[in-house]
Structure formats: C-alpha cells, structure tokens
Residue, then its C-alpha position, 0 to 999 in steps of 0.5 A: x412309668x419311664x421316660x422310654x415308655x413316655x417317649x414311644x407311647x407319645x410320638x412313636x417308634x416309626x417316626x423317630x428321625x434316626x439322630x433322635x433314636x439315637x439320642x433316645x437310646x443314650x438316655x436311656x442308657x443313662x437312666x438305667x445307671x443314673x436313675x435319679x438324676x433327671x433331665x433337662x430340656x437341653x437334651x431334646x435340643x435339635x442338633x444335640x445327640x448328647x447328654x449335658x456334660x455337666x450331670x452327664x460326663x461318664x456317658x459324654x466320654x464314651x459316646x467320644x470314645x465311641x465316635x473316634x474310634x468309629x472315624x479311625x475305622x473309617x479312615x482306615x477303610x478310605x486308606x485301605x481302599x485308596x491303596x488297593x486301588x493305587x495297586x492296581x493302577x501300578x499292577x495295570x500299567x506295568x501289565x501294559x508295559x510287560x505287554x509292549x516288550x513281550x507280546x510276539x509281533x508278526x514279521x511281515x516277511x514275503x509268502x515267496x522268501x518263507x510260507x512261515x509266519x515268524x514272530x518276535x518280540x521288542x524284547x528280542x530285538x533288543x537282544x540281537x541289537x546288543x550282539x550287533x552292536x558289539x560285533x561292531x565295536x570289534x572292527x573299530x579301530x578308535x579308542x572312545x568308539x568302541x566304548x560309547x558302542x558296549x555301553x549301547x549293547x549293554x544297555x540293549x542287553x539290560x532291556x532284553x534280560x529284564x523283559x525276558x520272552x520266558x517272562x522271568x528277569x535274567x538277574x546273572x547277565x543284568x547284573x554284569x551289563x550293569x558294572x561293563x556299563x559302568x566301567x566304560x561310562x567312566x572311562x568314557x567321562x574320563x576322556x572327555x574330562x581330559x579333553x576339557x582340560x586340555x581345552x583349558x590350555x593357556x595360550x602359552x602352553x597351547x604354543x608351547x606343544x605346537x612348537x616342540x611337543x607336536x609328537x604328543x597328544x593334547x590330552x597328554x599334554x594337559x597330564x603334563x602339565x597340570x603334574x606340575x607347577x610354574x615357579x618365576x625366579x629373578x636374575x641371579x637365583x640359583x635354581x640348582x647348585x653342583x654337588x647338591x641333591x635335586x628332586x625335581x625336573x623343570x621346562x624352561x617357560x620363559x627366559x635365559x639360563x646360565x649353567x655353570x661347572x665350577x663356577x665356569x660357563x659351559x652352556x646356556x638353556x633357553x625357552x623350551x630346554x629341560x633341565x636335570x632330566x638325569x637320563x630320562x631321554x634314554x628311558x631311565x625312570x629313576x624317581x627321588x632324588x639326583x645329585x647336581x652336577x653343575x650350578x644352574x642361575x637365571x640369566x634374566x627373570x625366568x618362568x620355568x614349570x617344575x615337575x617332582x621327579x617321583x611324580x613324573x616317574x610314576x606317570x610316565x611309568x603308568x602311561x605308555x603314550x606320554x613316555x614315548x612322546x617325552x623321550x622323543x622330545x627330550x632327544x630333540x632338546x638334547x640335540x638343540x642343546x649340542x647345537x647351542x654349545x657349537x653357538x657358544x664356541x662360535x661367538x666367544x663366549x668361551x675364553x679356553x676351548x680346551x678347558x671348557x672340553x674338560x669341564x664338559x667331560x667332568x660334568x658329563x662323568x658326574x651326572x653318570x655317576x649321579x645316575x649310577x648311584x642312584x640305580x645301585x641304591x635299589x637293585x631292583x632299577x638296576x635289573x629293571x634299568x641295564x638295558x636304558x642304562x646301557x643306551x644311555x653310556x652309547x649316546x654320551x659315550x662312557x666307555x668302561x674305563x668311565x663306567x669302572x671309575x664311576x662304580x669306584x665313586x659309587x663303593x661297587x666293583x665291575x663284578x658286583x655290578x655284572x651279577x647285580x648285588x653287593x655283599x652285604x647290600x640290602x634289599x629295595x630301600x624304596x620297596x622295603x618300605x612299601x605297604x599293602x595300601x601302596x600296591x593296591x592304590x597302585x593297581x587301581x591307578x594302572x586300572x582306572x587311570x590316574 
C-alpha cells in the first residue's frame, strides 16, 4: 500500500488543512517518479510545504518556479488594477472639468428685456472676452499696452478653442494663438529687458542724457551706450591722426581735446562733443572706415565712449527712434562746436585769423572728400545717400566748385557722378561679399529686434 493511501485512510481527506493538502499532493507527485527513495519526518514538519532539498531538488525547483511565476501574475494584477483605477480618476477629473467650461448656464436675463431663456457656456465667455480685449487693443495708443492686451485675448482664445461648445478641440486657431503669444510675450520681456538696463545706468551717464541727449528715450539711451566701449587716454595721446583711416566714432565723457589741422590748432572738443561723426548729423549712414582729416590729442586725461561705425550704422539703420534723436543731438553739437571757435578767436588763441580761416575750409573740403569717397566706393550708398548727401554740401556750404574738386581727388567726373556709375567700376564691394547667412540674420534682427 502507498503512502497516499496511508495517509487518507488515517487522518482524512476532510480534515486536512489546505498547506498540508498541498504538501500531500507534492509527495505524492514525487512518489510517482522517485519511488525508492523514502521520506523523512521533516517532510510533515508544521510550516514545511516542501520536500528536503537534499533527495528532493528536482521537485524543490518547480515548486519555485511554480510560486514566482504565480507572484508575477499576482503582481501584474494589483499593476493592472491600480492603473485601471488611476484611469478613471484621470477620465473623472477631466469629466469634472469639460463639465465646468461646457456645461450651458442659464443667463438671468429680466422676463420683461426678453421672454427667452438664453444660455451660455465658460467657454463662450471666454470666446468674446478674446474679441473684446482685442478691440481694445486697437484704441490704445502705447506700444506695450496693446501687446500685454493680444496676449490676454489669446490666451481667452486658447481657452475657448480647446473647451470648444461642439466638444471638440479647434486645433487650427489653438495652434496660431500659440505662436501670436509668443511673438508678443517676447517683445513684451524685451521691453522690459530694456528698461532694466536702462535703470543699470551710471550716474554719469544718466546725467549725461538729462544734459544733452534729453530728445532720446532712456531705453534708447542704454542701446547706445551699451553699443560701445569707454576707452581713458593721458595727456598727449593721439586719438586720431590726419590722413590716416578711422573707424570708429567717439563721445567726449571726460576732459579736453586739442584738434590740430597740420599741426595748427583749429578748435577744441570738450565734454559731450562727438568726434569724426563723418556726416552723420545730416543723415549719412556710412559704415567702415573714413579718412581723418586733422589730428585730434588729448589735452588733459580724458575718458571718451568709442562706438565702431559699422555697428552704430546698422543700429541706427534698424531703429528709426535712435536715428532721429541722434541726428538732432548732433545738430546741437555742431552748433556748440561753432560757438566754441567764435570763443577761441575771442580769447586769442588763435595767433593768424586769416590762416586759421584757410585751415578750417581745408579741413572741412577734406572731410567732404573723406565722405565722398567713401559714397563712391559702393554706388549702392550714393543712390541710397544723394539726397543726405546733398543737405549735407547745404549746412557746410560746398558749392560745385568744392564738390568737382573733390570727385577729381576721388577719380570721378560731375558726369559720372550724376548718372552714378563709373565705367569700369564695379559693383557693391560691401554687398558682393554678402552671403545668404547675412540676409537672413538681417531680416531676424529688423524683426525680432537687435
């Protein structure tokens, strides 16, 4: 007789514990291939649900395999159930929410203005919030506050076009709110990015623009000046030398200039007086270099702000603002400047009026010619500059008899001048070398802004 048969004939099958069942059932399991080998009393140990590893290791490993297959299934199940019930959460709230902005609300409108019962939803509030708001923006007159109001709209719009009362998302407008957003969120943070630098002013220069350049706005101010660079000089260095090319334009911060036309005093540059402007008061945007026409030495130790011309011409070529309120304040330092040589023939500086007259006009048929010849090197500025250029020979009084002498300095004749191309002349020197890179970092900076 078995062991099985031992086993339910002594304590039976209706009183086995379920552990021990299933302890009875691996034995048997084991007896049926292993039946010589009997077994120890450690097999009917309270606890044990396992034969001894030592005679029984084939039947030990798939009872193993059997449990962590059996914790994986469970384990699965609980991941199963928990995400089923995390989904329903999620479909619950978002029911909960789609419910708030679309469910139609009763307008409590008087009996006597209407008999009709008029609903609307969140949702549609939202939706004539955004054309309210940008019907707003149209009657103001500033340039941040319409912006902060179309980023108010748009966004109303986004909340109208995703909760949308036909219950489905209006992808088309939601999509191009999203980029008016960010358009104006950007110029907005770019204003204010301006504003903080120019609340980052020195001292010095916040008295400097309440002193001579009131006509421009702070903001453009910080452009200005956070464009260049301030460079100290000690008495007797030679910040520019006659005859000899300069690109850069400079603003006297601190001290006294000595400007010397061969070797001869013809006026002096105090705080606040550009110097080698080129024309620029009049409106010529001529970037690179320009040919000095007189020696300009510091007097005493002198700070001055440098600006490469290049640079300032394509700012001032970028933004309208800065240009007109620099061109008045270089009228103004142009007249301080003549008023300064009426002071220096008055106190007797000047040893020969007459020879200091014929230096003046030199150095002023000089710098002409400077400018001329740097118009002439690209006919593209002499189309884009005749008409500056012509103010310009007005308010320092070239004639034509001036003007020819300086085209014969320059290789040109009157006739070449007027049709505005020389034979054998070629084209744009500047914009031959242009790539497509240029033109297209040009157009995101007239854009977006520099």
């Amino acid at each position: 007789m078995t062991f099985g048969a031992v086993a339910y004939r002594f304590i039976g099958r209706q009183v086995l514990q379920r552990p021990t069942r299933l302890a009875l059932t691996r034995l048997l399991h084991c007896q049926r291939f292993e039946p010589k080998l009997s077994l120890g009393t450690s097999s009917f140990l309270p606890g044990r649900t396992f034969c001894r590893a030592s005679k029984r290791p084939r039947c030990y490993a798939r009872r193993k395999q059997s449990t962590s297959t059996t914790v994986k299934r469970e384990n699965a199940t609980l991941a199963t159930a928990e995400s089923a019930a995390s989904n329903n959460e999620r479909e619950s709230f978002w029911k909960t929410v789609e419910d708030f902005w679309r469910k139609p609300r009763t307008i409590p409108i008087p009996r006597w203005i209407s008999p009709r019962h008029h609903t609307m939803t969140v949702s549609e509030i939202f939706g004539h919030s955004s054309f309210l708001l940008v019907a707003i923006s149209y009657a103001v007159d500033d340039f941040l506050m319409p912006r902060i109001i179309a980023v108010a709209g748009s966004t109303a719009m986004l909340v109208f076009t995703y909760f949308h009362p036909h219950g489905r998302v209006l992808w088309l407008p939601f999509k191009w709110n999203m980029l008016f957003i960010a358009i104006n969120s950007y110029r907005i943070g770019k204003v204010y990015l301006e504003r903080y630098w120019a609340s980052q002013l020195s001292d010095e220069f916040l008295e400097l623009r309440r002193k001579h350049f009131y006509l421009m706005d702070a903001e453009d101010f910080a452009k200005l000046v956070r464009l260049g660079k301030v460079e100290e000089y000690k008495p007797g260095d030679h910040i520019a030398s006659q005859g000899v090319s300069n690109c850069y334009m400079r603003l006297v911060l601190e001290g006294d200039l000595d400007v010397l036309r061969d070797s001869e005093l013809t006026y002096v540059l105090e705080k606040a007086n550009f110097v080698a402007e080129a024309g620029l008061h009049a409106g010529l945007l001529l970037p690179g270099e320009m040919e000095s026409c007189c020696t300009v030495v510091a007097k005493t130790k002198t700070r001055l702000l440098v600006w490469d011309r290049s640079e300032l011409v394509e700012l001032l070529a970028r933004d309208a603002g800065i240009l007109r309120a620099l061109k008045a304040t270089l009228t103004w330092d142009l007249v301080r400047k003549l008023k300064g040589q009426r002071l220096l023939l008055s106190t007797g500086r000047v040893n020969d009026p007459e020879a200091w007259t014929v230096r003046r006009n030199e150095q002023t048929q000089h710098r002409y010619a400077a400018i001329l010849h740097n118009i002439l090197l690209h006919p593209y500025y002499l189309k884009k500059e005749r008409n500056e250029l012509n103010k310009y020979r007005m308010i320092h009084h070239i004639d034509d008899e001036a003007h020819n002498k300086a085209l014969r300095e320059v290789g040109w004749t009157p006739e070449e001048f007027e049709l505005g191309h020389r034979n054998g002349h070629g084209e744009d020197m500047v914009d031959g070398r242009r790539g497509w890179k240029w033109y297209i970092h040009e157009y995101f900076i007239r854009v977006f802004g520099h």
